[in-house]
C-alpha positions in Angstrom: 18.0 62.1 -53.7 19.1 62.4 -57.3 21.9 64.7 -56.5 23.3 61.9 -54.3 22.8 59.4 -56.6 26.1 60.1 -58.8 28.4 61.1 -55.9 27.4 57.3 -54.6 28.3 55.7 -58.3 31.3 57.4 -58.2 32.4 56.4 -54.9 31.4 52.8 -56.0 33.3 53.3 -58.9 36.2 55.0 -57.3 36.4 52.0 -54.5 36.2 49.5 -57.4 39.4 51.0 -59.8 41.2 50.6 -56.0 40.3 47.0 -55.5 41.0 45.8 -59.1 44.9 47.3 -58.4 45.3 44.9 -55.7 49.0 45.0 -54.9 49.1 40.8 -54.7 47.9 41.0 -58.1 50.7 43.1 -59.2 52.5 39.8 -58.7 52.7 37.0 -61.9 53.5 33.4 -62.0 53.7 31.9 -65.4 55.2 28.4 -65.8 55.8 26.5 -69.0 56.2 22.7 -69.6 59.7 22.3 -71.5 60.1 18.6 -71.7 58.0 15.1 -70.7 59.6 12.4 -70.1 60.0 8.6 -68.0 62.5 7.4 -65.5 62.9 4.3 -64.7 63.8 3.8 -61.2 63.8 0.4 -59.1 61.5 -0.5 -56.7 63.6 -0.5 -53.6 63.6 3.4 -54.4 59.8 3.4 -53.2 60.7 1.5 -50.0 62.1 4.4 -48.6 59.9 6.4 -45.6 59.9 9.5 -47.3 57.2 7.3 -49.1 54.3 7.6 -47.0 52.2 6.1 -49.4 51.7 2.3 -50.0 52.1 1.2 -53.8 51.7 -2.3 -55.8 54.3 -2.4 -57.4 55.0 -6.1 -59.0 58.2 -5.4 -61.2 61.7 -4.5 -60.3 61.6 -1.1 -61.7 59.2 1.0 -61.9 58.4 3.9 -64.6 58.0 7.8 -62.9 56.5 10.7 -65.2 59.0 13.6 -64.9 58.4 17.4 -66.6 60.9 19.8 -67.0 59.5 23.1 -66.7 60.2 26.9 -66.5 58.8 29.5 -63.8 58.4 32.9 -64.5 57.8 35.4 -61.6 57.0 38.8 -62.9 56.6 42.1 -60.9 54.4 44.6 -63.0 53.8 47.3 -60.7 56.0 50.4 -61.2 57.6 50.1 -57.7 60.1 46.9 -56.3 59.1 44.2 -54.9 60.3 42.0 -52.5 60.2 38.9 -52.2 61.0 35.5 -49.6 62.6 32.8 -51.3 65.6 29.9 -49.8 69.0 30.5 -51.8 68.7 26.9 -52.9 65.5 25.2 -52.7 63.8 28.2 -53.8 61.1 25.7 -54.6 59.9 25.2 -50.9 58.1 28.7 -51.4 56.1 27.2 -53.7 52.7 25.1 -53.3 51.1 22.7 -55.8 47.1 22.9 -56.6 46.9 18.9 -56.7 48.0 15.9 -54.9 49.7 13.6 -57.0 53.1 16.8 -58.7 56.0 17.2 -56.8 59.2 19.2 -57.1 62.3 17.3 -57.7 64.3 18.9 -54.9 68.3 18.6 -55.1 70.6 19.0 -52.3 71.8 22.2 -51.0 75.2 22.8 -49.5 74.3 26.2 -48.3 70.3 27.3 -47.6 69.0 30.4 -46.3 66.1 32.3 -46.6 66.2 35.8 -48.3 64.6 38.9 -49.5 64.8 38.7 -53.6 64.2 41.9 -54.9 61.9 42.3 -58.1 62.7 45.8 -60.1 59.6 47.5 -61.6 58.5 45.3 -64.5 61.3 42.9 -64.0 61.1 39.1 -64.8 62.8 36.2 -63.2 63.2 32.6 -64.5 63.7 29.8 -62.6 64.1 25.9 -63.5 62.9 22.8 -62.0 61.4 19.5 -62.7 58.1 18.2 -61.2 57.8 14.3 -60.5 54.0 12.5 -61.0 52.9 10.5 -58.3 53.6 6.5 -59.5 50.1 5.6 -57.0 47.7 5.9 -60.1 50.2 3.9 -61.9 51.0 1.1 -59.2 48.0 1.4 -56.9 47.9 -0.5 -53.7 45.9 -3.5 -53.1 42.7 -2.0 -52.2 42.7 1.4 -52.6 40.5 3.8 -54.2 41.3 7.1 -55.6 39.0 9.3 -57.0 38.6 11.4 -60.1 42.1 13.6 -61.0 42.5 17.2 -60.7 43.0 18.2 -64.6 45.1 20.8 -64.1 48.6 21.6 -62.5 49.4 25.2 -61.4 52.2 26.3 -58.8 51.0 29.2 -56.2 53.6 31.6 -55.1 53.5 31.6 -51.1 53.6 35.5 -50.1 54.7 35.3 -46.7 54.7 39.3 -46.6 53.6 42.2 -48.4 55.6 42.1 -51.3 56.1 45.9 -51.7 57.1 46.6 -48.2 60.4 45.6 -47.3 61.7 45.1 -43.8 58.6 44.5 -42.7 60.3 40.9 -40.9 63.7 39.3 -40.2 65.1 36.4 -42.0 65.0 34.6 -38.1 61.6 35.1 -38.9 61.4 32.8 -41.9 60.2 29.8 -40.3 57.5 31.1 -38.3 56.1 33.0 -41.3 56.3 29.7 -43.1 54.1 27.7 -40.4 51.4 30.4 -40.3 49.2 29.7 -42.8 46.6 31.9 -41.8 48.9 35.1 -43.0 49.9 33.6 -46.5 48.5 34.7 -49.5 49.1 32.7 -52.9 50.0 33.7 -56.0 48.2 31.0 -58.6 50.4 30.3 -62.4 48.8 29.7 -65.2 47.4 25.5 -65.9 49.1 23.1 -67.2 47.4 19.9 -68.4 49.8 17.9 -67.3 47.4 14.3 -67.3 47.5 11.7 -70.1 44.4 10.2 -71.9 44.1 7.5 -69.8 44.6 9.2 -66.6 42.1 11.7 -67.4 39.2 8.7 -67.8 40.0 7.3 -64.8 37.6 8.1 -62.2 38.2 5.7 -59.4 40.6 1.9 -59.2 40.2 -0.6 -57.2 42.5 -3.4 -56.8 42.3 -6.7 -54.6 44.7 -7.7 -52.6 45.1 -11.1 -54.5 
């Protein structure tokens, strides 16, 4: 029994050194808060339906928290990789750990999706601007929230093996995107991207008076 004893550690051991080079891992997103800053918009913009959300807001404009910020995606394996991203809103490949950041998407005269290819070791940088929810700001009458997530970070949707290529068609873009049982996440470093105030707040309730 002894003489097995090492040949099982080592196997352990061997299995372990395998797992810890998972090939997702292999994979880095880093983001970095450039800028903080308000924009005043007026309160018709809120009207809109792409609004879903009710707000109180009792002013003709209304102040929204914007952040400028730079993403990073980093391959560090020593082999390409290869990744699905839109030409133009490259951003739609990306998910957001909370409920109240947003991208700022622009418009896009021409949109596809395609394979972006990530050399060994190769960095890419990419620019956008994330938008704060105004509901914790202008609540609705009535409505609760509860406590903030302190943290921002911006997961990397893998819709494939990353170091396989041709493994699906661009046609297949859209399916791959609606099944979220085959996705795996990449997760970027926190920001903290909640004020004092906002931090302290645990729930609001406002009447409708």
């Amino acid at each position: 029994m002894k003489k097995i004893i090492p040949f099982i550690g080592f196997l352990f051991y061997s299995l372990g050194g395998h797992a810890s080079n998972d090939q997702d891992s292999l994979l880095s997103v880093e983001i970095k808060l450039l800028k903080k800053y308000p924009v005043k918009l007026p309160k018709n913009y809120f009207r809109y339906p792409l609004f879903r959300e009710k707000f109180g807001i009792y002013t003709d404009s209304v102040d929204q928290r914007n952040f400028d910020i730079e993403i990073t995606i980093k391959n560090n394996a020593t082999k390409p990789a290869f990744v699905w991203l839109m030409t133009c809103s490259w951003y739609n490949n990306f998910t957001v750990n909370n409920g109240y950041i947003f991208f700022n998407g622009w418009g896009c005269d021409s949109n596809y999706p395609e394979i972006v290819e990530f050399k060994p070791g190769e960095s890419k940088v990419y620019n956008a601007t994330l938008n704060r929810s105004i509901k914790f700001d202008y609540p609705c009458a009535g409505c609760v929230y509860g406590k903030q997530v302190p943290t921002t970070k911006l997961g990397l949707v893998l819709l494939q093996d990353p170091y396989i290529r041709g493994q699906y068609e661009m046609f297949d873009y859209n399916v791959l995107m609606d099944d979220k049982s085959i996705q795996k996440i990449v997760w970027s470093n926190p920001l903290y991207l909640l004020d004092k105030q906002s931090q302290q707040k645990t729930f609001e309730i406002k009447s409708g008076n």
